[in-house]
Backbone as a ProteinNet text record, in pm:
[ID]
protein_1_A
[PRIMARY]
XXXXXXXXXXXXXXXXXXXXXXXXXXXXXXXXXXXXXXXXXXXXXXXXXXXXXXXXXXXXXXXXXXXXXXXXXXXXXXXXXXXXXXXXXXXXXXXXXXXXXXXXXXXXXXXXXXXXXXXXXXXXXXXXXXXXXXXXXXXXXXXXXXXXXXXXXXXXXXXXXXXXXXXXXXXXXXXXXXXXXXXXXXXXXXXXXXXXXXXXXXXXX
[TERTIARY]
11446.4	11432.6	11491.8	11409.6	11485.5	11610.8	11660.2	11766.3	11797.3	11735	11663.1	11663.7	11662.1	11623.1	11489.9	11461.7	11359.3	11369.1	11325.5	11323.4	11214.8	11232.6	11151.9	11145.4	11004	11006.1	10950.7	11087.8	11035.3	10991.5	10874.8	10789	10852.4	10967.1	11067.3	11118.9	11131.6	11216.3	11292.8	11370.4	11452.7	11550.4	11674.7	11804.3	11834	11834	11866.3	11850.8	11710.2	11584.4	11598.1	11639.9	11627	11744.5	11875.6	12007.7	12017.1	11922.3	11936.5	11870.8	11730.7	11688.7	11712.9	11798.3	11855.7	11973.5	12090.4	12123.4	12076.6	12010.8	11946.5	11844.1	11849.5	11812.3	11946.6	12048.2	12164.5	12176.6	12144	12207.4	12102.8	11987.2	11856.8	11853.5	11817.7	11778.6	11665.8	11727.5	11641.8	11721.1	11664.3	11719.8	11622.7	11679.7	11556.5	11592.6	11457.1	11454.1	11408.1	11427.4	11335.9	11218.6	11111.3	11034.1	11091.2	11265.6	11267.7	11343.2	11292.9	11311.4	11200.5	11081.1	10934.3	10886.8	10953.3	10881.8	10719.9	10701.1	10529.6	10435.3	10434.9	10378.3	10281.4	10166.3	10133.4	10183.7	10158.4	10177.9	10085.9	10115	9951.6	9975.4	9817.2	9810.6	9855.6	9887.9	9905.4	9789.7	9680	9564.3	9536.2	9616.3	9574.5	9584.8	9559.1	9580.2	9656.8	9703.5	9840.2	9962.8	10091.8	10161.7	10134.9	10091.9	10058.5	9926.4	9834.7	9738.3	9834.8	9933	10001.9	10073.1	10133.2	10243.6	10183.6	10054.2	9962.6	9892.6	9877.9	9807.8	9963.5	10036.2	10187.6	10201.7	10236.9	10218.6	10145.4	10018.9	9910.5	9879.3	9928.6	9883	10018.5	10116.4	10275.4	10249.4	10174.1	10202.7	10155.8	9984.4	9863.2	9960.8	10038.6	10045.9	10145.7	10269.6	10384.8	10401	10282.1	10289.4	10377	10464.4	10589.9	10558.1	10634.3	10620.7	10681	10598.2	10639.9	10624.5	10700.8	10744.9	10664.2	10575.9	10586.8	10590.9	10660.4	10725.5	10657.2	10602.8	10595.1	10631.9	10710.4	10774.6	10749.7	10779.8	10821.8	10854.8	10854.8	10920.5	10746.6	10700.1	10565.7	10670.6	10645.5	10673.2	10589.6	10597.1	10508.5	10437.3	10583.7	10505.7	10371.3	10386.7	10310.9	10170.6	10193.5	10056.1	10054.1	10192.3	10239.4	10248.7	10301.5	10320	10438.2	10512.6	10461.3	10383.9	10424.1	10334.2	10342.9	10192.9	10240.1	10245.2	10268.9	10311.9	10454.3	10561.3	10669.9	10722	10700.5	10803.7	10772	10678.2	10607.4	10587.6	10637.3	10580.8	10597.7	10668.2	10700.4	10619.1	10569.8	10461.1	10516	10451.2	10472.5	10619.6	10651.3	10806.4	10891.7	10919.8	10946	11146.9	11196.4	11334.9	11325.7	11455	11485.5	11528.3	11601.6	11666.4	11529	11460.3	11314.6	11248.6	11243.8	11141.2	11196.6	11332.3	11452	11447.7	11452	11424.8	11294.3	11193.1	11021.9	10983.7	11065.6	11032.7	11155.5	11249.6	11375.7	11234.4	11172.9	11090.9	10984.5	10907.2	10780	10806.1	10911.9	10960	11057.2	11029.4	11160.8	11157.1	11002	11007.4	10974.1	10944.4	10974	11020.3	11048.6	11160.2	11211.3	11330.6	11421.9	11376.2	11279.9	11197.3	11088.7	11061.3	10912.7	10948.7	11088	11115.7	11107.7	11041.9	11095.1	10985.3	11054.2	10979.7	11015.3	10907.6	10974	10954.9	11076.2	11039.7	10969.1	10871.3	10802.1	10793	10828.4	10837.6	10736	10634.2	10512.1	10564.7	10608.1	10608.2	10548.5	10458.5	10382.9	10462	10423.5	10458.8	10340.6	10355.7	10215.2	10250.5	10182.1	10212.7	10054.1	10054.4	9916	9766.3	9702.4	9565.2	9594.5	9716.3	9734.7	9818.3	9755.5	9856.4	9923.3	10025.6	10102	10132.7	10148.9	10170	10189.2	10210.2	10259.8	10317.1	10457.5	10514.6	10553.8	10584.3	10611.3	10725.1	10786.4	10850.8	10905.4	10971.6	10952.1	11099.6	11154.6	11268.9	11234.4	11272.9	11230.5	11336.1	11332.3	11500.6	11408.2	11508.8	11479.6	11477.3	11407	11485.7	11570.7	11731.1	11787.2	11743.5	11807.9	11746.7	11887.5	11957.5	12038.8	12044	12081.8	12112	12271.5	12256.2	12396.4	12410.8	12518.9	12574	12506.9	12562.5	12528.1	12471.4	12469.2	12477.6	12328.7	12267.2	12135.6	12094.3	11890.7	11840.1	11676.6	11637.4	11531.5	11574.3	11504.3	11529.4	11632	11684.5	11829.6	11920.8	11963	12008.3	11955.6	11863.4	11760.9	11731.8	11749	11705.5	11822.2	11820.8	11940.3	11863	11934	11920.6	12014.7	11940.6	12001	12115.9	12116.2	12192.1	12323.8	12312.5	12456.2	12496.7	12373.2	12425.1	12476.3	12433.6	12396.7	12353.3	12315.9	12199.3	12212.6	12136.9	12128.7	12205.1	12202.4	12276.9	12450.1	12514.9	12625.1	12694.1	12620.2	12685.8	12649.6	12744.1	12742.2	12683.1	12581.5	12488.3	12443.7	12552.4	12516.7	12534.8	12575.5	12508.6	12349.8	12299.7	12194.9	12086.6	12134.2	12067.8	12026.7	12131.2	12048.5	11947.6	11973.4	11829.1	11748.6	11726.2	11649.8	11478.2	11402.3	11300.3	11266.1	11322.2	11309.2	11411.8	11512.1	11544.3	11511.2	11409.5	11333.2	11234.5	11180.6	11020.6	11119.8	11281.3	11317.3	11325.1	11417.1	11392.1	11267	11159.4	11021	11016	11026.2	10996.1	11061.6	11228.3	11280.2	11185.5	11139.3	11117.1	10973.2	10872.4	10783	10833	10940.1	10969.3	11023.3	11083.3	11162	11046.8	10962.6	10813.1	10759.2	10710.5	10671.2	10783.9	10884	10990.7	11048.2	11006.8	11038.5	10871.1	10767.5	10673.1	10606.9	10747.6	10800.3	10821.7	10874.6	10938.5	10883.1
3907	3837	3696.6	3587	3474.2	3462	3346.8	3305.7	3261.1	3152	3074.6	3134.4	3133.9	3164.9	3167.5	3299.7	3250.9	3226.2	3102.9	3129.7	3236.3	3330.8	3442.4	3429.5	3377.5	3366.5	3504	3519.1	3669.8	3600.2	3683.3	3625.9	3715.7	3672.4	3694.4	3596.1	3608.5	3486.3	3581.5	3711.9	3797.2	3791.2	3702.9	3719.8	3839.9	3914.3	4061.1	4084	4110.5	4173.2	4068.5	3976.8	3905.5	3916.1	3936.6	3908.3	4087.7	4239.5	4296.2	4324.2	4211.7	4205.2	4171	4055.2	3976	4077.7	4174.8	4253.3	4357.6	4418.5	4489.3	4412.5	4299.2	4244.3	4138.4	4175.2	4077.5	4057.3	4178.6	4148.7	4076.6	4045.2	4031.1	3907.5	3833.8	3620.8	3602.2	3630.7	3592.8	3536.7	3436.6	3354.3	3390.8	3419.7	3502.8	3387.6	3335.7	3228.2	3290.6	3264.8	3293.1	3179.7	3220	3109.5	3038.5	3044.5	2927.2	2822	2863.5	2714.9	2644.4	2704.3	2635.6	2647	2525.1	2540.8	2492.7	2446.9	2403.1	2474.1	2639.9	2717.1	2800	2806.5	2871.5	3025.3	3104.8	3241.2	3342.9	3372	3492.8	3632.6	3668.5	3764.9	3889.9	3961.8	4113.1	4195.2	4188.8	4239.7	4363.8	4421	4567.8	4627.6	4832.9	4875.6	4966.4	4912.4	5025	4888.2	4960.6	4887.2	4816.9	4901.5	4818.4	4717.4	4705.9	4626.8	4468.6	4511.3	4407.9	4320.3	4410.9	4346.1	4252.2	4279.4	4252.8	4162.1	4075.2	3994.6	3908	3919.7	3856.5	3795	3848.7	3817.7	3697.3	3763.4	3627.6	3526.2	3531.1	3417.4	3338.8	3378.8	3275.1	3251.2	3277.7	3266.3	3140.2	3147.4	3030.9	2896.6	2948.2	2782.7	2743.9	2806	2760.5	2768.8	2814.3	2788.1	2841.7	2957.6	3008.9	3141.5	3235.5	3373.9	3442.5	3529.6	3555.4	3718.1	3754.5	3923.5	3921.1	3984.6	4015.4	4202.3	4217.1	4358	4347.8	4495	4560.1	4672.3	4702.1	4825.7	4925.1	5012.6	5075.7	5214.5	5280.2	5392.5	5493.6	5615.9	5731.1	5795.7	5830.3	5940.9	6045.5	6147	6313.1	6330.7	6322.2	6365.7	6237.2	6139.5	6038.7	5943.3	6071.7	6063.6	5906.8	5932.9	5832.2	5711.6	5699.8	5562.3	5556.8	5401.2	5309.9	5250.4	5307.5	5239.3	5111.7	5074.8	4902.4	4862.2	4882.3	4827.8	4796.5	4852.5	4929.6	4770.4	4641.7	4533.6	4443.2	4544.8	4424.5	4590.9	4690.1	4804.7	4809.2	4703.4	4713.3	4607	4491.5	4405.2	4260.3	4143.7	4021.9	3984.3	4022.5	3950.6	4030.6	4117.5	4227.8	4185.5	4267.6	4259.6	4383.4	4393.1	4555.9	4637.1	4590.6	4661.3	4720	4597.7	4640.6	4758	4767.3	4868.9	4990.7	4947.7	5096.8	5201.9	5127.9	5153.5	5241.8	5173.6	5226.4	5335.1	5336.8	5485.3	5572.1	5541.3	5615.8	5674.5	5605.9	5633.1	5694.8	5682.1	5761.9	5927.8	5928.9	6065.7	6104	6083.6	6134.5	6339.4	6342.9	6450.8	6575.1	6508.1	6560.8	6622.5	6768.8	6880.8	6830.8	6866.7	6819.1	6882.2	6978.8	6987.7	6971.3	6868.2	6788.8	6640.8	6627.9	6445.1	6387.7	6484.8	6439.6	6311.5	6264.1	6070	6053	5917.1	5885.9	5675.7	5680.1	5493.3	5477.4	5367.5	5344.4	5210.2	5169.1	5044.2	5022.5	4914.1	4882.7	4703.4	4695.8	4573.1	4527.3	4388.4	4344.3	4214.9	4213.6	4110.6	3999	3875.4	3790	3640.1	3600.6	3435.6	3415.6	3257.9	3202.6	3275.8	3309.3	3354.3	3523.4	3565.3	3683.7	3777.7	3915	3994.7	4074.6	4103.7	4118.8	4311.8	4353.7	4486.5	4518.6	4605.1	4708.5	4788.4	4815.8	4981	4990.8	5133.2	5173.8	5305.8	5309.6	5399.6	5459.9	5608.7	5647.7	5706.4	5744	5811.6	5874	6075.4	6097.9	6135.5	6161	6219.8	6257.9	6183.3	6281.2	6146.9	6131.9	6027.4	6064	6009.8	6113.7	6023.1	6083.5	6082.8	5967.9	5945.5	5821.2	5713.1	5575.7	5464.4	5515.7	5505.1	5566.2	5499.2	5391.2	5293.4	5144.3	5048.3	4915.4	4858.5	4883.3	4861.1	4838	4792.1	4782.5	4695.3	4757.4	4654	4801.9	4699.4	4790.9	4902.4	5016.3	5154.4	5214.2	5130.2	5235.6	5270.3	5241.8	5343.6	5499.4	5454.6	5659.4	5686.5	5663.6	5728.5	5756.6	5929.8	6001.2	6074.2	6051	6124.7	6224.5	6360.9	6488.7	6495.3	6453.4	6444	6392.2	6242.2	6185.8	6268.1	6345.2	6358.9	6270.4	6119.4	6036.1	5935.9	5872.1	5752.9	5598.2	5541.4	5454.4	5368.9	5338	5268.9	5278.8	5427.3	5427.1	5384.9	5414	5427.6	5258.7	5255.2	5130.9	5102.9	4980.7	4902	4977.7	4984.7	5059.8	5147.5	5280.5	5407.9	5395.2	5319.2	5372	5281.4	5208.3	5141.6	5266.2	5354.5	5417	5525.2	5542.4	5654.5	5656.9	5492.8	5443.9	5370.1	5387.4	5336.7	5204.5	5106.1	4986.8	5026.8	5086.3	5116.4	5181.1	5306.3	5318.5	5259.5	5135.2	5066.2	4986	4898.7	4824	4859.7	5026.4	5068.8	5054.8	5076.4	5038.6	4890.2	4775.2	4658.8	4639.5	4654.7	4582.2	4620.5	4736.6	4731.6	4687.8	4608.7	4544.8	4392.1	4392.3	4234	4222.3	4258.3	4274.2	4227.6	4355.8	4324.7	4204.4	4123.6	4014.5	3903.1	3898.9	3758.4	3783.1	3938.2	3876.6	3822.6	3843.2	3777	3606.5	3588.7	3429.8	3356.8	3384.1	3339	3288
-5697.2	-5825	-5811.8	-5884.5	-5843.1	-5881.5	-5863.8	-5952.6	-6046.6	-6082.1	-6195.7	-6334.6	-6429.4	-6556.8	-6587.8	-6691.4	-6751.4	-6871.8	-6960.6	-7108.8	-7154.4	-7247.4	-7290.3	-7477.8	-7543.9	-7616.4	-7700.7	-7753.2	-7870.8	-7965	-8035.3	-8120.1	-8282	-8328.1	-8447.7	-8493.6	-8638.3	-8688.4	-8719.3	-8767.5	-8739.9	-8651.6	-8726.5	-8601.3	-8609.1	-8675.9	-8621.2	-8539.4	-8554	-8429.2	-8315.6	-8298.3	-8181	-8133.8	-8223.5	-8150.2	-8097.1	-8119.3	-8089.3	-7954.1	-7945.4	-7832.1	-7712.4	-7802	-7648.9	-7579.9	-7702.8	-7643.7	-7508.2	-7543.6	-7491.9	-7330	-7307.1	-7199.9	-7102.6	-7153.2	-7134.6	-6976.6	-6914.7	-6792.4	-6707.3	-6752.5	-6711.3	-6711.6	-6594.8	-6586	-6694.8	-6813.4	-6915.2	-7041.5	-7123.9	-7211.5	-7336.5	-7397.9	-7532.2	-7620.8	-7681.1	-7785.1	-7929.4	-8041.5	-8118.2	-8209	-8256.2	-8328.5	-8423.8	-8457.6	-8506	-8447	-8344.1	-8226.2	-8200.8	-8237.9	-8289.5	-8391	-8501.9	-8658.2	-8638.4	-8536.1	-8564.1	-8503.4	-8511.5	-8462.4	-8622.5	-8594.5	-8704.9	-8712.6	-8795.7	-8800.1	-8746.7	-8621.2	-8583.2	-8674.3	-8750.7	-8847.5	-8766.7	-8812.7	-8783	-8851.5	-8747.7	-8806.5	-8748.5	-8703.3	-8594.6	-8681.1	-8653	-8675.1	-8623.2	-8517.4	-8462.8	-8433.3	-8375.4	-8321.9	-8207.8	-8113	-7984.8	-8042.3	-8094.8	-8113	-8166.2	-8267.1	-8347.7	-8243.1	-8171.4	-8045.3	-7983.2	-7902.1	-7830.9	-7883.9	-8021.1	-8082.6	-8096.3	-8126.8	-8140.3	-8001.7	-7891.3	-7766.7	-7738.4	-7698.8	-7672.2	-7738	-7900.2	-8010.9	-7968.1	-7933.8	-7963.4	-7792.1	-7667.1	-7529.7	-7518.8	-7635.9	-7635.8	-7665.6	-7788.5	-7874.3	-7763.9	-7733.4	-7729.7	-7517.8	-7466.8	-7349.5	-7263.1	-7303	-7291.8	-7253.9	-7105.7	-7120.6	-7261.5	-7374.9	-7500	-7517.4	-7588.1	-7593.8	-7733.6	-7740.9	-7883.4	-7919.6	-8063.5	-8080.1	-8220.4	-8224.8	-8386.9	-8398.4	-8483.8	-8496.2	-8643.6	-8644.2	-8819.5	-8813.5	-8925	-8959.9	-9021.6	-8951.8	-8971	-9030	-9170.9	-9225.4	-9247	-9210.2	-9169.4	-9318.1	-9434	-9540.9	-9592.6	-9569.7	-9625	-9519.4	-9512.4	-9355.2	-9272.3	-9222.8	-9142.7	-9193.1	-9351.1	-9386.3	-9378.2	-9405.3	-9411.5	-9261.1	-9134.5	-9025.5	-9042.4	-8981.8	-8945.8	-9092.5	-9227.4	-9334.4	-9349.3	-9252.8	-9272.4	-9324.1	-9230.8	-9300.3	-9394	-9464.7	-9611	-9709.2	-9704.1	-9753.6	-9921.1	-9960.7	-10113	-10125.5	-10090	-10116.5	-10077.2	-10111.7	-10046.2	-9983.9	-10114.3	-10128.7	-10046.9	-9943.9	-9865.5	-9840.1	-9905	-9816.2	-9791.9	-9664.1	-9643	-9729.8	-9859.9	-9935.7	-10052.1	-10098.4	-10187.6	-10086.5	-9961.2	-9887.6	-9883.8	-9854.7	-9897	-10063.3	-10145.9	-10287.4	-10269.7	-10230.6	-10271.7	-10142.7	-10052.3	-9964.7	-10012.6	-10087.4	-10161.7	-10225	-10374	-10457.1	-10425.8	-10331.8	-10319.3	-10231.6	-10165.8	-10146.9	-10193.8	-10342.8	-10405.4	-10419.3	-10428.2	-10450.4	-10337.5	-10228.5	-10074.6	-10058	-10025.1	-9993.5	-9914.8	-9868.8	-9725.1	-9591.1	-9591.5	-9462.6	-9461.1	-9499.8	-9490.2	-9498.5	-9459.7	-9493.9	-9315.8	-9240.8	-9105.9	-9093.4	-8973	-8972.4	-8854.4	-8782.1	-8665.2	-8666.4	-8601.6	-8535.8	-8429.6	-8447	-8304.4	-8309.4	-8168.6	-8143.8	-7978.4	-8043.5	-7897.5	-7916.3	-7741.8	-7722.5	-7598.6	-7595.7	-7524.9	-7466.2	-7336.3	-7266.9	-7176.6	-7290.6	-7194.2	-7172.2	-7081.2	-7073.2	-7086.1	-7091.8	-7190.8	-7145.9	-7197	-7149.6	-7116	-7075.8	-6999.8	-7075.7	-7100.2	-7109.2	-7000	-6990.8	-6838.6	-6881.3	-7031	-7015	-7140.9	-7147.5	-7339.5	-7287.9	-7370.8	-7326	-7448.6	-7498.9	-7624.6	-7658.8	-7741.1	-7756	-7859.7	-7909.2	-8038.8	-8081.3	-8149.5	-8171.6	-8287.7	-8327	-8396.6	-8490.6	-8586.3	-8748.7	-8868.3	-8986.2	-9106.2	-9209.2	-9357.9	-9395.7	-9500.6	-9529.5	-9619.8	-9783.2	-9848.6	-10013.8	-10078.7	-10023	-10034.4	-9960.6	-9906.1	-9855.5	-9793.7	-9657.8	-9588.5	-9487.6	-9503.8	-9383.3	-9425.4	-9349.1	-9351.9	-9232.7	-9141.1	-9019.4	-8948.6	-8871.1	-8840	-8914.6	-8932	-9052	-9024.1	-9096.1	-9187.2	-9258.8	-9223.9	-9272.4	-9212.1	-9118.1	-9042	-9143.5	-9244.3	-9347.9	-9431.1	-9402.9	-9453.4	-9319.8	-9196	-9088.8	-9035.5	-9080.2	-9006.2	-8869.8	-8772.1	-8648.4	-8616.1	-8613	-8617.2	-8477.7	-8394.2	-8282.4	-8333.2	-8361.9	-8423.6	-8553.6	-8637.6	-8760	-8820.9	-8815.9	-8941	-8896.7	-8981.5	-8992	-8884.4	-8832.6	-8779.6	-8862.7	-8949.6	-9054.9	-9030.5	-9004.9	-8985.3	-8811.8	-8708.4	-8638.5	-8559.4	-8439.3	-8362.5	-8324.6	-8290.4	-8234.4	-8088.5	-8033.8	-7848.9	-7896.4	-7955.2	-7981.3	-8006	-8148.8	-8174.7	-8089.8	-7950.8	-7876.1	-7711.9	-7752.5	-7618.5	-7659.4	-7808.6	-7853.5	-7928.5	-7949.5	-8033.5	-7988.5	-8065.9	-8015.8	-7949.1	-8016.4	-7882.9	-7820.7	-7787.6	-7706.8	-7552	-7574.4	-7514.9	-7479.5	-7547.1	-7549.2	-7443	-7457.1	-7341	-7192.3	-7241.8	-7111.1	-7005.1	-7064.9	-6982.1	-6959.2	-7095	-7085.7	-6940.4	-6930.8	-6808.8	-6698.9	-6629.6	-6552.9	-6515.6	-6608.3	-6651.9	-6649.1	-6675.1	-6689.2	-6554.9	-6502.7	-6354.9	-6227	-6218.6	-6185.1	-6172.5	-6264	-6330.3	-6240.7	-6278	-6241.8	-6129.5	-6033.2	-5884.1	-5830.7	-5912.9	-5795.3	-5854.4	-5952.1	-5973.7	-5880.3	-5773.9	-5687.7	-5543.4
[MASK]
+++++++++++++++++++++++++++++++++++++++++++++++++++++++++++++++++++++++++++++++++++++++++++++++++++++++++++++++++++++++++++++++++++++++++++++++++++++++++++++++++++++++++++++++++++++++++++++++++++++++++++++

């Protein structure tokens, strides 16, 4: 692998999501930027209908403008009872105006009346890796729990407060960043990315 750096543009304006990404690639000759280090980029639609399609249009639309090897990630929360919604709705699922806390409220609300063994759900996270013209790969990955019927913990972002994982026995929301990073769905989607990105930046050289 060279030595050199690469800049790696994730396609997020989400410091969360980016400061959790860059976690998760730290030890790696990579410099993770996010798009708002390019305000003059238009917005590529999220017109798929799966995650990997979304990733994969994120990818190649931010590789074109900005000329840059670019990650792009879509993620969300399949709930069993709601025939896998919200899905790729998951980060607009209450409507335009989307915070995490409004999307929290309205999947609180629409399974309110859900028995507690039928609330099971899973995260899936598909992320694509391309430079201009090229897609270089997709890997994807899922983590599965429950969602509980209260808001429990602060911690994370999106739905990681109703997504309890039966292993820790409680919610992404409560526990530490590197806990819910080794059994979490981009977690797993990185595990693959590195060795996809690894690939890629030794035959840089």
């Amino acid at each position: 692998m060279p030595n050199a750096r690469t800049k790696l543009l994730v396609a997020t304006t989400n410091s969360k999501k980016l400061k959790e990404l860059h976690d998760l690639l730290v030890d790696l000759p990579v410099d993770c930027i996010g798009l708002r280090d390019f305000p003059g980029t238009w917005a590529v639609e999220e017109t798929g209908k799966t995650f990997e399609e979304n990733a994969t249009l994120k990818a190649l639309g931010y590789a074109e403008q900005t000329r840059m090897l670019s990650l792009g990630e879509d993620s969300g929360i399949c709930c069993a009872a709601l025939g896998g919604a919200p899905g790729v709705f998951s980060a607009r699922f209450c409507g335009e105006f989307h915070t995490d806390e409004a999307n929290n409220r309205k999947l609180l609300e629409v399974m309110q009346d859900v028995p507690d063994e039928k609330r099971t759900a899973y995260y899936e996270s598909a992320i694509a890796l391309a430079e201009p013209g090229k897609l270089i790969g997709v890997v994807k990955g899922q983590v599965h729990g429950l969602i509980t019927r209260d808001l429990m913990g602060a911690g994370g972002f999106g739905y990681d407060p109703l997504f309890f994982y039966p292993p820790y026995r409680k919610t992404f929301g409560e526990v530490p960043a590197a806990l819910k990073h080794r059994v979490s769905h981009r977690g797993h989607a990185f595990a693959k990315l590195r060795k996809l990105l690894m690939e890629y930046l030794s035959q840089q050289g």
